[in-house]
C-alpha positions in Angstrom: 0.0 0.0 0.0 1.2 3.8 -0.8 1.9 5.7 1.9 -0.1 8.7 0.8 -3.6 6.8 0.7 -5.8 6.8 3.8 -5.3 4.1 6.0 -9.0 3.6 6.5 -10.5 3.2 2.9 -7.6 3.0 0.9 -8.8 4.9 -1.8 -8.6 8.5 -1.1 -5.4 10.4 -0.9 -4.2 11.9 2.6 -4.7 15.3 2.8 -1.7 18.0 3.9 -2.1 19.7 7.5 0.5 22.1 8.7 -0.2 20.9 12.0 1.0 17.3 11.8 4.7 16.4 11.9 5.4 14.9 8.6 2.6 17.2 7.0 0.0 15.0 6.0 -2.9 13.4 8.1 -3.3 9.4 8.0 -6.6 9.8 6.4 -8.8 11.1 4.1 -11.2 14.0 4.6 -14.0 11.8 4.0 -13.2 9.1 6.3 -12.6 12.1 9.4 -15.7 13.6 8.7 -17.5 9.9 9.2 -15.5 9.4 12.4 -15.8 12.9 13.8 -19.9 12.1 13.4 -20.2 9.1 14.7 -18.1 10.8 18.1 -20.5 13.6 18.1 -23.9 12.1 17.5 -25.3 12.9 20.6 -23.6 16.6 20.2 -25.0 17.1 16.8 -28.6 15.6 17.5 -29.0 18.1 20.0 -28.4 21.5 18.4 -30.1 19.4 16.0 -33.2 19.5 18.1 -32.7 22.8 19.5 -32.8 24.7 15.7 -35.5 23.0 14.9 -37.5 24.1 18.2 -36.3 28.1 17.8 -37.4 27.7 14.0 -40.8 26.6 14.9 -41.3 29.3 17.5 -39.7 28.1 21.1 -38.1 30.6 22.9 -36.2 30.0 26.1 -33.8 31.5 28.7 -32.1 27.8 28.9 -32.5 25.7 26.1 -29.6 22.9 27.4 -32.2 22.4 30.7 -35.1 22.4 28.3 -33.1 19.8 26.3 -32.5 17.4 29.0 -35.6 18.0 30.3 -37.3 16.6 27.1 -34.6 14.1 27.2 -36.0 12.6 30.9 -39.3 13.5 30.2 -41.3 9.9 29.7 -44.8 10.9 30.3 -47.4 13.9 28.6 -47.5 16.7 31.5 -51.2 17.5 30.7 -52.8 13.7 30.2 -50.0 11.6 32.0 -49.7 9.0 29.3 -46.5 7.2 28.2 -44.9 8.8 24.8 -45.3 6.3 22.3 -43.9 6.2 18.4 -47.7 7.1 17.1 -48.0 9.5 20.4 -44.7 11.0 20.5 -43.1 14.1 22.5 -44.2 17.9 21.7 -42.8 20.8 22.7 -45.8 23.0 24.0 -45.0 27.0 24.0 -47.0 29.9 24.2 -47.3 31.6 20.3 -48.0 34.9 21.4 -44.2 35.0 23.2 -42.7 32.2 22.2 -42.5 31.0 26.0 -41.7 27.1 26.8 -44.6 26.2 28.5 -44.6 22.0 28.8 -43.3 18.9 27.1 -46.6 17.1 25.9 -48.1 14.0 24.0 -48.9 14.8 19.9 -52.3 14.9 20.9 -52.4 17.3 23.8 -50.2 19.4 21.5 -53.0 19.1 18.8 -55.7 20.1 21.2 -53.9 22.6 22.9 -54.7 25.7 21.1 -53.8 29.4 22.1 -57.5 31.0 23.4 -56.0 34.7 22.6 -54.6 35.0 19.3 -53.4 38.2 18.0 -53.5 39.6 14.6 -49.8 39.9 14.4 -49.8 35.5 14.9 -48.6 34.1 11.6 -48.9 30.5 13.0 -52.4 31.0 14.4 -54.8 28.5 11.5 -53.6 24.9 11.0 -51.7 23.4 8.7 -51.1 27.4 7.4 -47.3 29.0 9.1 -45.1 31.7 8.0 -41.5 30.8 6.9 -39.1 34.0 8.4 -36.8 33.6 6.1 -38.6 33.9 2.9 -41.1 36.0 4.1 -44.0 33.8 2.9 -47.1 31.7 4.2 -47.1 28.1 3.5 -49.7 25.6 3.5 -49.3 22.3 3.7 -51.7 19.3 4.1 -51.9 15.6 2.8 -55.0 14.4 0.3 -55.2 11.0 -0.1 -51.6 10.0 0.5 -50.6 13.2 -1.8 -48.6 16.2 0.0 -49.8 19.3 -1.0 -47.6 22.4 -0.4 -48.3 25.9 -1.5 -46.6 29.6 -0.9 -48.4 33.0 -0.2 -47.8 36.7 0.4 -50.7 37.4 2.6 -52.0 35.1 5.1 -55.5 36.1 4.0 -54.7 34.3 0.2 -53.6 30.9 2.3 -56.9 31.0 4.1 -58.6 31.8 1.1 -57.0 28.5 -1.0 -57.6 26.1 2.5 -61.1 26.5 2.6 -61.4 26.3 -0.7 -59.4 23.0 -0.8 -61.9 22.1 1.8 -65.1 23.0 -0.1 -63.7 21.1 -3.4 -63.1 18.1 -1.0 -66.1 18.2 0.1 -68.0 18.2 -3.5 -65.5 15.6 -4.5 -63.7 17.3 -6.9 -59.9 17.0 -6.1 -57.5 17.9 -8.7 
């Protein structure tokens, strides 16, 4: 074997780093990357996790307690009931401030809707949010089996094509 192919897949030249002694690393930049995930699983699940949550809303003085607190957490907070794959975790926050609230079952989350909604809620009507960074309202909703997915400027033009998904479902007529 050459002595400037990676000692892992054989394939792949060794790259050069300053930093090592003879200059060049014992492996390609491939087979690091696949080692350095498999030691940081764990590390890159969570912020993982934790973008997803601030994306969708959640906001939190402590997100690493949150975090482990969702980790421990094996039971819904509001119905008691043991998380399941068809009943998994949520993470239930306030969508007027953003504020954690509770870690709940997928259906308490469902029926958990804010009572006061203010006009300035972009994530106020089902299956309808607003995407920050493209400035735009999506709606999104499977029909038999089929995912639909559709952008708007105003919120008032996604609530305008829902119900009138809904009314065509309802006569039948689905294209």
């Amino acid at each position: 074997m050459d002595m400037d192919h990676c000692v892992e897949c054989q394939v792949c030249h060794m790259f050069y780093d300053v930093t090592m002694n003879s200059g060049y690393k014992n492996k390609c930049k491939n087979c690091y990357k696949k080692e350095w995930v498999q030691n940081n699983k764990e590390k890159t699940k969570k912020s993982d996790r934790i973008s997803q949550w601030k994306s969708n809303g959640l906001i939190s003085d402590n997100y690493d307690q949150v975090y482990q607190l969702y980790l421990d957490s094996t039971h819904c907070d509001k119905c008691g009931c043991q998380y399941t794959k068809q009943n998994c975790k949520h993470m239930d926050h306030c969508h007027t401030t953003g504020k954690f609230r509770a870690i709940v079952c997928c259906l308490c989350n469902a029926n958990m809707l804010d009572r006061t909604k203010p006009t300035t809620n972009k994530s106020g009507h089902k299956n309808i949010y607003y995407d920050k960074r493209e400035k735009k309202y999506k709606y999104q909703k499977k029909y038999y089996g089929k995912l639909l997915r559709k952008q708007f400027k105003t919120l008032s033009q996604a609530l305008c094509w829902k119900y009138i998904m809904l009314l065509r479902l309802k006569a039948g007529h689905y294209n």
